[in-house]
C-alpha positions in Angstrom: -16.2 18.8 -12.5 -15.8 15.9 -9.6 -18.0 12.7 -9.7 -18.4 12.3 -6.1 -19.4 8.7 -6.5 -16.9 7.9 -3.9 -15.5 9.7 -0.5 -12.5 7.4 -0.3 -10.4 4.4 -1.7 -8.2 2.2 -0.3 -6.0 0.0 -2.5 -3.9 -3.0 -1.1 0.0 -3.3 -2.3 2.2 -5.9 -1.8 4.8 -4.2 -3.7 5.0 -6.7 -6.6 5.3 -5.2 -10.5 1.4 -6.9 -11.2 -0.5 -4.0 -8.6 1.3 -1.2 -10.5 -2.0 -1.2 -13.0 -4.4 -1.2 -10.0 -3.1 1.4 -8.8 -3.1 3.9 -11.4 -6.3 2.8 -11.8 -7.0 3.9 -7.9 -4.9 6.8 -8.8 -7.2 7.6 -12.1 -10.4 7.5 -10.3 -9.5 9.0 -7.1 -8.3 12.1 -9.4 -12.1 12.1 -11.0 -14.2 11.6 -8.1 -12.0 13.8 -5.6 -12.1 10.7 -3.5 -8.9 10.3 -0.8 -7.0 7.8 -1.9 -5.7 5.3 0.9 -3.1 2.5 0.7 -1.6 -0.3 2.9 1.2 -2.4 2.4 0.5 -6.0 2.6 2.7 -9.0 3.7 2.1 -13.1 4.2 3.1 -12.7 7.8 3.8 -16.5 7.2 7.1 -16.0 6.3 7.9 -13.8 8.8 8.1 -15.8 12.5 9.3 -14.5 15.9 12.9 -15.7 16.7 13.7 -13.5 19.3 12.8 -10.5 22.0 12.4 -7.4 19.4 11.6 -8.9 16.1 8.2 -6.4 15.8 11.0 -3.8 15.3 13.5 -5.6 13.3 9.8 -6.6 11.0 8.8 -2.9 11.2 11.8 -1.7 9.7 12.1 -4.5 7.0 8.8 -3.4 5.4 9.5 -0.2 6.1 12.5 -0.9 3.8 10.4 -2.9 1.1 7.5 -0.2 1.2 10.0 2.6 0.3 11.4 1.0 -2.5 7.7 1.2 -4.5 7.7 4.4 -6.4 3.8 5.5 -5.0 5.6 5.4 -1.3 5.1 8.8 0.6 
């Protein structure tokens, strides 16, 4: 039987080892509520700075990279 306490969850990711518990957490309690789970990638778009004409696609693939290497990627 489903709680529906929630509809839907989103949990941030920044790829790092510390967010793996979080989200099996996310993972547990979208499971028991039914809820749709959501994520997003995260970045500190500080480190990232436009050097020339194109870098939002040279940046897009980058963390496209990154994201894919996280084993909850789909």
């Amino acid at each position: 039987m489903e709680d529906k306490s929630y509809d839907k969850i989103m949990i941030a990711t920044d790829g790092s080892k510390q967010v793996e518990k979080a989200i099996e957490a996310a993972l547990q309690l979208a499971k028991i509520t039914g809820a749709r789970l959501y994520s997003v990638y995260v970045i500190a778009s500080a480190g990232y700075t436009p050097r020339n004409f194109g870098w939002e696609e040279s940046l897009r693939e980058i963390l496209e990279a990154e994201a894919k290497k996280s084993r909850y990627f789909c």
